[in-house]
Every structure is written in C-alpha cells, then in structure tokens.
C-alpha positions as CSV (number, residue, x, y, z in Angstrom):
1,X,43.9,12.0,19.7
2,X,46.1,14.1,21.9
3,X,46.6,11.6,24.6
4,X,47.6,9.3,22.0
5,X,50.1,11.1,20.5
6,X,51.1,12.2,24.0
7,X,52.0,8.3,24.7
8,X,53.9,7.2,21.4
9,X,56.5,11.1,22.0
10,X,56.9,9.4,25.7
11,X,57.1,5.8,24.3
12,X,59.8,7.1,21.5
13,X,61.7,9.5,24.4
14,X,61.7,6.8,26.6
15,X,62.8,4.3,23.6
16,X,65.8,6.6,22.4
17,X,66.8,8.2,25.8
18,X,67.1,4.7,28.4
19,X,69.4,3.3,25.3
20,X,71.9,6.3,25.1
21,X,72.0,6.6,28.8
22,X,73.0,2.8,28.5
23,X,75.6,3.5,25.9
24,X,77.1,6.7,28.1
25,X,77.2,3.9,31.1
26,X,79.3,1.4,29.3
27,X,81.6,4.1,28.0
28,X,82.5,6.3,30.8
29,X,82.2,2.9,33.4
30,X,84.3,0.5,31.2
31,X,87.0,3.0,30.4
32,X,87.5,3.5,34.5
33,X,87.4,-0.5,35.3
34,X,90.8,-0.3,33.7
35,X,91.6,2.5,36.6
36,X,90.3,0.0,39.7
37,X,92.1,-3.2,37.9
38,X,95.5,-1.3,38.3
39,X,95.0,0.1,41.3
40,X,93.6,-3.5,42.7
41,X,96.9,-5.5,41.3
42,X,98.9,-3.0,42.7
43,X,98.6,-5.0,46.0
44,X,97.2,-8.3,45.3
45,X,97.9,-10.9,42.4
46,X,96.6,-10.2,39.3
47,X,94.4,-13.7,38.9
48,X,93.2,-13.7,42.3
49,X,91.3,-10.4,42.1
50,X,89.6,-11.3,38.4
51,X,88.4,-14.8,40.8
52,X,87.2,-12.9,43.3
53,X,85.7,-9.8,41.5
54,X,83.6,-12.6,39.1
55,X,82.5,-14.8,42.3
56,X,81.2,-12.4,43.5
57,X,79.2,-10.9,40.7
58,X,78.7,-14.2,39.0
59,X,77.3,-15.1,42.4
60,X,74.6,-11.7,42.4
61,X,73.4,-12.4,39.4
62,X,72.6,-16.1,40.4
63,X,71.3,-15.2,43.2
64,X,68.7,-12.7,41.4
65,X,67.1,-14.9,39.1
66,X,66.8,-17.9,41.5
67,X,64.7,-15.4,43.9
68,X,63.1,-14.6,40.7
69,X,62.8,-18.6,39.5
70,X,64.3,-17.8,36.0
71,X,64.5,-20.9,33.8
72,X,68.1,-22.8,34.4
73,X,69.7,-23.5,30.9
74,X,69.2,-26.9,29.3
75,X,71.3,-29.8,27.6
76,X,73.6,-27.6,25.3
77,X,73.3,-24.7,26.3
78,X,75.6,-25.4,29.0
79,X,78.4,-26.5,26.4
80,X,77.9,-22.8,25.5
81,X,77.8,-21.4,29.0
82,X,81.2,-23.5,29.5
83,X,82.7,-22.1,26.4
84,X,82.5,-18.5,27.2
85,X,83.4,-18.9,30.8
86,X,86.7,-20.3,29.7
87,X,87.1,-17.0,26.3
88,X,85.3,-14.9,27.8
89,X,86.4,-14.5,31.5
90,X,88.8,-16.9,32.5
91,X,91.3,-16.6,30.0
92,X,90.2,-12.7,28.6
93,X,89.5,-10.8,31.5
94,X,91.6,-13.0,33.8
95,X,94.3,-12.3,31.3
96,X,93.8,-8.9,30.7
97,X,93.7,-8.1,34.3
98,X,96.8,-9.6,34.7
99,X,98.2,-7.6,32.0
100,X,97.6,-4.4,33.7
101,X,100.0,-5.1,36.1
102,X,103.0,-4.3,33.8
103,X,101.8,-2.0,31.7
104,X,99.8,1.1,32.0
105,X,95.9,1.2,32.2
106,X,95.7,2.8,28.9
107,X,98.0,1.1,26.9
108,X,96.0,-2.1,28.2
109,X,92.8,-0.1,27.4
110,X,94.1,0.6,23.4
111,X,95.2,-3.3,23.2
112,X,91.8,-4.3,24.3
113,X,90.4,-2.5,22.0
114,X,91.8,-4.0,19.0
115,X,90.0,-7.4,18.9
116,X,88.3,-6.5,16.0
117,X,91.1,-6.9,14.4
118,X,91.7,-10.4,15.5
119,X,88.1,-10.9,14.2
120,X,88.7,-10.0,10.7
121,X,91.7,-12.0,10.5
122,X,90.4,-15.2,12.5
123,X,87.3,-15.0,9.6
124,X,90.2,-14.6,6.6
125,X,92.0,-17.9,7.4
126,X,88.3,-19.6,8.2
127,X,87.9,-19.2,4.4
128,X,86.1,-15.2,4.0
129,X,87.3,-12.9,1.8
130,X,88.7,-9.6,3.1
131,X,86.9,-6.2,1.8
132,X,88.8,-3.6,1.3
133,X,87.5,-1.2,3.6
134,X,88.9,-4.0,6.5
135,X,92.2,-4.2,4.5
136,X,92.6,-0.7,4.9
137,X,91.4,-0.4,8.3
138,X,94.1,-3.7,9.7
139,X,97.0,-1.6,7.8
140,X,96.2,1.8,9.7
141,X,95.4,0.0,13.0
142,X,98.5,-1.6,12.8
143,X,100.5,1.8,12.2
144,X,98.9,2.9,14.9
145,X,99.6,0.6,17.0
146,X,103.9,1.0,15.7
147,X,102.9,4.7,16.5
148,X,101.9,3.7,20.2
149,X,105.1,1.5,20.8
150,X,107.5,3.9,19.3
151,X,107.7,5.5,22.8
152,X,108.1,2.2,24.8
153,X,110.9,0.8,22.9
154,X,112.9,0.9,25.9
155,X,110.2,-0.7,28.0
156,X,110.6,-3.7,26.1
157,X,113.6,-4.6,27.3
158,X,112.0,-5.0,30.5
159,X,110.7,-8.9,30.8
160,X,107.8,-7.5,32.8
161,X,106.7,-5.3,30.3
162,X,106.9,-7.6,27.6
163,X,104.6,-10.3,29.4
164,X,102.5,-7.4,30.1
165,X,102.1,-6.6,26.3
166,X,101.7,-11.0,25.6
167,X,99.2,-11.0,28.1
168,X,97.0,-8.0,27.1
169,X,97.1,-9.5,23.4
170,X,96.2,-13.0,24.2
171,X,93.2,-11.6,26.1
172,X,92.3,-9.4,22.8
173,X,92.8,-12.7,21.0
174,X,90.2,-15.4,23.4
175,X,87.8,-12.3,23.1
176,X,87.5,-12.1,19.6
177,X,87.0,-15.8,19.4
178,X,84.5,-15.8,22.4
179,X,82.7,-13.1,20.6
180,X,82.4,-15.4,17.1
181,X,81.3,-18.2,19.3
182,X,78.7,-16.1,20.7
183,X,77.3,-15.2,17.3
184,X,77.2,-18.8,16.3
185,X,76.1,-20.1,19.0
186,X,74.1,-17.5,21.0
187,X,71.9,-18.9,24.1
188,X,68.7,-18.8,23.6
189,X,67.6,-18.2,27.2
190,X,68.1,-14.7,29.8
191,X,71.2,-13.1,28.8
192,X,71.7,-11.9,32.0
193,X,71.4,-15.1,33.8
194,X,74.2,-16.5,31.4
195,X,76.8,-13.7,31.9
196,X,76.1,-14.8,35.9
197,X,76.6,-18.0,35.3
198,X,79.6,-17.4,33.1
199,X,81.4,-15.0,35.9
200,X,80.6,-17.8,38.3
201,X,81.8,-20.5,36.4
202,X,85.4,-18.7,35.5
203,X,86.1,-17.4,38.9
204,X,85.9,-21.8,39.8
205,X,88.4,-22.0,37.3
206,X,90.7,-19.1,38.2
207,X,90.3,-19.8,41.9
208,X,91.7,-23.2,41.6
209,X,94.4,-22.1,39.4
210,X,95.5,-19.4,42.2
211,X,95.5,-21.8,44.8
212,X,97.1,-25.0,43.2
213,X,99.9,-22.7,42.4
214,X,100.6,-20.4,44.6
215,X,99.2,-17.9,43.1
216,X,97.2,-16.5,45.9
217,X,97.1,-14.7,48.9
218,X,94.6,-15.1,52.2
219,X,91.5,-12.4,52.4
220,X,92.7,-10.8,55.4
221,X,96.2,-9.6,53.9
222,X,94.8,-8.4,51.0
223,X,94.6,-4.3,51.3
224,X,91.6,-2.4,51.9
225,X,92.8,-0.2,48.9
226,X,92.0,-3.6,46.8
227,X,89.2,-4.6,47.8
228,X,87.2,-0.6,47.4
229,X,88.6,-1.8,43.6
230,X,87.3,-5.1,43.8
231,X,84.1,-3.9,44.9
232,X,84.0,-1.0,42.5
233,X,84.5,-3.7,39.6
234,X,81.9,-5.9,40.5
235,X,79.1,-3.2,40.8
236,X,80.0,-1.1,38.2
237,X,82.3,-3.3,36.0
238,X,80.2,-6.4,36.2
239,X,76.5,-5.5,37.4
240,X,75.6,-1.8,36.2
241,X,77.8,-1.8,33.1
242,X,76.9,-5.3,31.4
243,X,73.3,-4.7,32.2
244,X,73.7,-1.9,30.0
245,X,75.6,-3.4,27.3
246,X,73.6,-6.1,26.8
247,X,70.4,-3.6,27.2
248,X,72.2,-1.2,24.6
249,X,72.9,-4.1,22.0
250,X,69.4,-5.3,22.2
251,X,68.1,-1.0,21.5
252,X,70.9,0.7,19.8
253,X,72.1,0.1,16.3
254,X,75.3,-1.5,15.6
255,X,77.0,1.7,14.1
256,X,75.8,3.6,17.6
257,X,76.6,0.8,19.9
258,X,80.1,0.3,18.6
259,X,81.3,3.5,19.8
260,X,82.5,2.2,23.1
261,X,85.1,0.5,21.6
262,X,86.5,4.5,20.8
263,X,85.5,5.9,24.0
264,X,86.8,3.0,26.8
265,X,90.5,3.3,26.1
266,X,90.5,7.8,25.6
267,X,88.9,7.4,29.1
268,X,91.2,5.0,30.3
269,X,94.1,6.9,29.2
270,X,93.2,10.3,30.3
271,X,92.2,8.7,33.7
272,X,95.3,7.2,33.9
273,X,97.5,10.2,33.5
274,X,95.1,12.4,36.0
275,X,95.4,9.3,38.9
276,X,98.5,7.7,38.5
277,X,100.8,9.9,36.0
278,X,100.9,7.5,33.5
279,X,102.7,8.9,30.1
280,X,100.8,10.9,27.9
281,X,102.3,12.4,25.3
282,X,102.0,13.2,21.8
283,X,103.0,9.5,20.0
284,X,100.1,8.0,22.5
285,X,98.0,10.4,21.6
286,X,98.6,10.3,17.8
287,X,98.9,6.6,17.3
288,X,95.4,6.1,19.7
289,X,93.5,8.5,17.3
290,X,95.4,6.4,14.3
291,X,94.4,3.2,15.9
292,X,90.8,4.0,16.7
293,X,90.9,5.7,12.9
294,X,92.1,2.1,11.6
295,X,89.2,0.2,14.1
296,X,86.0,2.4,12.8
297,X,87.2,1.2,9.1
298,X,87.3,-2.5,10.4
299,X,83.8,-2.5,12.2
300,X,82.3,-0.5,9.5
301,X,83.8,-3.5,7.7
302,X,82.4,-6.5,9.6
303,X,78.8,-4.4,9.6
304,X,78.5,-4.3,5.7
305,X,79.4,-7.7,5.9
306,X,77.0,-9.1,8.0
307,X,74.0,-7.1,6.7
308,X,75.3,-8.0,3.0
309,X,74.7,-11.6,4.6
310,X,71.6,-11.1,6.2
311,X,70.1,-9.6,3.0
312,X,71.3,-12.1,0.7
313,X,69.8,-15.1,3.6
314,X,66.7,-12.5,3.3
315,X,66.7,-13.0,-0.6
316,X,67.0,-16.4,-0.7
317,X,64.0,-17.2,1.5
318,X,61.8,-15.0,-0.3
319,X,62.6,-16.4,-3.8
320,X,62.5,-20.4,-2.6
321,X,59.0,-20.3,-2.4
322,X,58.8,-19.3,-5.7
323,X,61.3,-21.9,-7.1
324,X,59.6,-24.5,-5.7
C-alpha cells in the first residue's frame, strides 16, 4: 500500500514538476532569443541569419527522427507542413528577425507579443462575435501600445525605424494566422518532426530570397560575434525551447501555459537595457504592464470561448443519440 502511494506522489511530482520546468524554459529562453537576434543582425543581414539559424535546426530535427525511422507525413499533411513554413517561419520569424534590426529587442519583444490581438480581430471579420471581456482587453492593449510609442515619436521620423515597427507587425500578423491554421488543421503525426520539417522548409525559401537578391553575404565574412548568436538561437531558440513548448502545451493548462506571452517581452526588455542600453524608462514600463494588462483580458477571452465551444460540441453529441 505504501509503495503504491509512493509511485502515484512521484508520478504526480514528476507530472507537475517536468511541465513547469518546461514553462520556466520557454520563458526565460524565448525572452533572450530576442537578445542573440540583435546582436546577430548587428553584423549580418537580417534574412540570412533566420535562413541559416532554421537550416540548421530544421536540419537537427530531421536528422533525429530519420536515425529514429519516424513516420514521414502523408498526402495532405504536407499542404499543412507547407503552410506553416511559409506563416510560421518564413514570413514571422524571418520578419520579425528582420525587425530587430531597427528597433530595440524589447520593443520587438512587446510587438510580438500582441498577436492575440490579431487573433480576435482576424475571428471578428470571419463572422464571430466579440465578448466583452476581448473588447475590453483590444481597447487597453491598444492604449498600451499609444503608451509605448509616446516616447519614440521622434523615432518615427526615421524610415529605418518605421520599417522596423511594419515589419515587427506583419510578423505578429502571419503568426496569428499560422496559429488559426494550426488549430484547424493540426498534423496529426510527431509534432516535433513537423516543426523540423517546417524550419527546413522556410530556411529553402529565405535562402533563395537572400541570394536572388542580394541579400546575402558569404559564410566566411560573416563575424564570429554572429554566428555564437546563430548558434545560441538554434540550440536554445529552436531545439531546447520548442521541445518545451510543445511539451508544456501538451501538460500545462491553457491559463498556465499562456503566461509566456507576459514573461518573453519583461525579459527581453530588461535584458536589453542590462547588454545593450536600450531605453528603459517609465512610459515603457507603464504602457508594457498596460499592454500585457490588455493581452491577459484577450486570452482569458479566446479561452472561455473555446471551452464555451467545446462544451456546447460536448452537448450536442451527448443529446443526438437521444434525438435519434
């Protein structure tokens, strides 16, 4: 009896603690890729370090699961593969990597962060109604945001810092629709083996748009300072910390796992200012805590939402039988 209950404590300590660890990962490690992807760009372009920082990863993961003669994906599943290459990575964190070059790691960081936003609003034209609580939440979020850019006014009459800001929200914009596509139409094979084949796929894409334009530079003039961040971004950024995402999202509840989105950008921003002296002052500070204020409402939001949905789907099985 005592050996029994010895095993379920370990199983439920072992169960609670691997999943937290998995959330600390993704929020200390996330909020520093930021840090490495302006310190890469500083010395290379933008495009051409995503490219090579998601060959090379893309091309770890691959490499794993064919030693470990994982199942390749089948007829449509690579229609969804394709997809999120081309949201996901090509455009979101080619884009958003690109972004940091003109703007500060944690102002990039807080922009990222809002694609929850762009969620909720995609969802309103495709015919949803809004709650109130996500109302609320886009109104503050947005104030925040005005809060944020009250002290760069005069950065935007710089064109570099403009395309910086366009950039940074266009990424925010192909994630949130890469992450509605992934809900629809999520593979049903290793999720790990897809995000490979995803990174892999996108860094084809970007590779060719770097070298068909210009856009690129040859491997041996490219810094040593860049590659320690290129090599910090695939082994933390793409190996340890989406291993731990996706192992997070599988354990953790939504309302737990969702507190990333909070911590990435704070961590961003405060490693920012300690490494590069990057502003910190008190409208960053007050319009991040408004914005991440305005975010929690909107997730809460979407959460209700989709468990409102799944219990009402749950409902409606349950009484069919009984129509019938």
């Amino acid at each position: 009896m005592v050996k029994r209950l010895k095993t379920k404590v370990s199983n439920g300590v072992n169960y609670i603690g691997l999943p937290i660890l998995a959330l600390a990962v993704v929020c200390f490690c996330w909020g520093t890729t930021w840090i490495a992807s302006k310190e890469g760009v500083r010395h290379m372009p933008a495009l051409q370090l995503a490219a090579i920082r998601q060959f090379i990863g893309g091309s770890i993961y691959i490499c794993f699961f064919i030693f470990k003669k994982a199942p390749w994906p089948k007829g449509k599943q690579w229609k969804t593969i394709l997809i999120l290459s081309v949201l996901n990575f090509a455009l979101s964190n080619g884009l958003s990597t690109w972004g940091v070059k003109f703007i500060s790691s944690g102002l990039g960081a807080i922009l990222n962060a809002i694609f929850p936003l762009w969620i909720v609003i995609i969802t309103f034209f495709q015919g949803e109604k809004l709650a109130r609580l996500a109302i609320l939440g886009l109104i503050v979020s947005f104030s925040g945001v005005c809060v944020i850019f009250y002290d760069h006014l005069a950065d935007f009459l710089q064109a570099d810092f403009r395309f910086g800001i366009f950039l940074s929200i266009i990424a925010t914009i192909t994630w949130a629709f890469g992450s509605l596509y992934t809900k629809k139409k999520a593979a049903t094979f290793n999720p790990y083996f897809s995000l490979g084949l995803q990174m892999f796929i996108s860094s084809s894409i970007l590779l060719t748009i770097t070298e068909t334009t210009g856009m690129s530079v040859s491997l041996n003039s490219i810094p040593v300072t860049s590659w320690y961040a290129i090599g910090y971004l695939v082994i933390v950024g793409s190996i340890m910390s989406f291993i731990a995402y996706v192992y997070m999202l599988q354990k953790l509840p939504a309302e737990i796992s969702s507190i990333y989105a909070y911590i990435n950008p704070i961590v961003a921003i405060l490693l920012g200012a300690l490494l590069f002296e990057e502003t910190l002052n008190i409208a960053i500070a007050i319009g991040g805590t408004i914005t991440l204020s305005g975010l929690f409402m909107v997730n809460k939001s979407i959460r209700r939402t989709r468990r409102l949905a799944v219990l009402n789907e749950n409902q409606k099985e349950t009484l069919e039988p009984l129509i019938s």
